[in-house]
N, C-alpha and C positions, 0 to 999 in steps of 0.2 A: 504494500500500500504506500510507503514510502516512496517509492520510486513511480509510482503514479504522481504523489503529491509534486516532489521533488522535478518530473516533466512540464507540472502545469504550470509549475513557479517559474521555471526556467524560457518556458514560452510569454510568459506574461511581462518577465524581466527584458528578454527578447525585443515583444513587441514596442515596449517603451524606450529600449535603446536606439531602435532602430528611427522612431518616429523623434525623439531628440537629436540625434544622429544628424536626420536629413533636415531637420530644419535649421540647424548651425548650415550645414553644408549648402542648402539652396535660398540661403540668404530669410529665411521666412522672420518678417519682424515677429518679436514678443514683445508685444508691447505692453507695459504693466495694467491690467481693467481699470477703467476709470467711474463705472458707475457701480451701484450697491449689487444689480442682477446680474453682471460679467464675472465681479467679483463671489459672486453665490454659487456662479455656475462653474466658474472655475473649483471653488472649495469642493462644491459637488463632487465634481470629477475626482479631486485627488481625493475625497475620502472614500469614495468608491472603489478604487484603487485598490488603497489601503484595507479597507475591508475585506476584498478579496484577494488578498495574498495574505493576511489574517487568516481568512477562512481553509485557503488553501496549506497555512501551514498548522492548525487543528492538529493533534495527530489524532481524532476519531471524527467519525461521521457529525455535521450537525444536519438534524430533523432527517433522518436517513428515510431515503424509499423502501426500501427492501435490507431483508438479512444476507448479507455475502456480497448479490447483488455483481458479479462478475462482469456477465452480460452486460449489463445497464453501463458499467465505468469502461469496458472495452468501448462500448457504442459512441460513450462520450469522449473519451480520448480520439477515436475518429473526425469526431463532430469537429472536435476542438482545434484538430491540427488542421483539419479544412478551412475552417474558421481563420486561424492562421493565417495559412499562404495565401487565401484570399485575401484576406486586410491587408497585408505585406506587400502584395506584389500591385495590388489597388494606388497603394501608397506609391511606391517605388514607381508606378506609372504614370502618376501626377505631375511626380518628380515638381518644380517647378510652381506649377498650378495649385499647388494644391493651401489651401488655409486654413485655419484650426478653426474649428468647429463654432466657438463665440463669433468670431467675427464678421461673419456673412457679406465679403465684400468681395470686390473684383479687381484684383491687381491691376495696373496698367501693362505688363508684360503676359497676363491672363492668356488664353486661347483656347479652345475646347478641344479635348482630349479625347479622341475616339477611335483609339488603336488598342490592342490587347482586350482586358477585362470590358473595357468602354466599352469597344464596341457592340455589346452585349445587355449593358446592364450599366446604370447611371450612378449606382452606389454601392460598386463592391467595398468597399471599406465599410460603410453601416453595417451589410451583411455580414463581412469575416466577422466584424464584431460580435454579433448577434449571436451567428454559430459557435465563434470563441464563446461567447459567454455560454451559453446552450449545452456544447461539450462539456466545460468547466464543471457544470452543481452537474451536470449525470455520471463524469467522471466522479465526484468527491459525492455521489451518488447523495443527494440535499433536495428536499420539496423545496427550496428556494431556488430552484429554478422556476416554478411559479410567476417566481418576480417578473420572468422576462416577458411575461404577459402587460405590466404595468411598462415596461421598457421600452416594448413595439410601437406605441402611438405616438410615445416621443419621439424616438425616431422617425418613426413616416411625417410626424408634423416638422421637424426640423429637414428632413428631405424637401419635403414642399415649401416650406419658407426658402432654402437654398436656390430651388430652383426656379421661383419667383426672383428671385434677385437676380441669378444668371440668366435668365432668359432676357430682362430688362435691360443688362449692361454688358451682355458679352455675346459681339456679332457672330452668327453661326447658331448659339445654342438651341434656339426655339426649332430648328429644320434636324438638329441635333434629336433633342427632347422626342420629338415625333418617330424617330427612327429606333428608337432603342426603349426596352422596358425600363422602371426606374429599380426592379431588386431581383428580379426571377426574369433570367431568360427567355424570350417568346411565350411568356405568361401576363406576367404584373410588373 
């Protein structure tokens, strides 16, 4: 079980290196929040974080699904590493483009991106998220995956406010938008 824990942690350390990484590297301001809600949503995020890499380092179940439960944390270790390389290589394809989440604006070097994952699907990074997290409590086999049910609408509603904005300020996207699902391929 250690060695489960000890993969989830190490993906999770992973993904946030990776995403610190490239935003020194492609110049991405941090600019420090200036209002009460940037600053809330930031805390947000880091204690969300925090909480789960807490959770992930537990060494027993919290609010377990099942006794043993094999099945259920192999399934979720799949889930989780897909989850991964999705948001990763999402990331990685932005390169450039890409802006942290509070900010919802449009570089002047912007341009829409619809090679790789793009061209496919408008938010793999939401997604890998999603599935990270999703893998994450069935591997550490937790009804707090539950949660991700309260997760999802934030997400689709911060999809659609993004892409209000980019449709508005970034030439291409709206002929963009039309051509690609915004989370599931040739679906939704």
């Amino acid at each position: 079980m250690w060695l489960i824990r000890l993969y989830l942690l190490a993906g999770l350390l992973l993904h946030k290196a990776i995403w610190e990484i490239l935003k020194c590297r492609t110049g991405a301001q941090q600019k420090p929040p200036t209002s009460f809600k940037l600053r809330l949503v930031k805390a947000a995020k880091v204690s969300f974080l925090l909480a789960i890499i807490v959770q992930t380092l537990v060494p027993t179940d919290l609010f377990p699904i099942a006794k043993g439960a094999m099945t259920l944390r192999i399934a979720g270790i799949v889930i989780y590493t897909a989850g991964l390389i999705l948001a990763v290589i999402g990331r990685l394809q932005l390169g450039a483009n890409w802006s942290d989440i509070e900010d919802a604006q449009v570089a002047d070097r912007q341009v829409v991106v619809s090679r790789g994952l793009y061209r496919y699907i408008r938010h793999p990074i939401y997604v890998g998220d999603l599935l990270l997290l999703l893998g994450l409590e069935l591997a550490l086999n937790s009804w707090l995956v539950l949660g991700l049910l309260a997760l999802v609408p934030v997400v689709l509603r911060r999809a659609v406010l993004e892409e209000r904005v980019l449709a508005e300020r970034l030439p291409g996207y709206h002929a963009y938008a039309r051509r690609t699902k915004r989370f599931i391929p040739f679906i939704a």
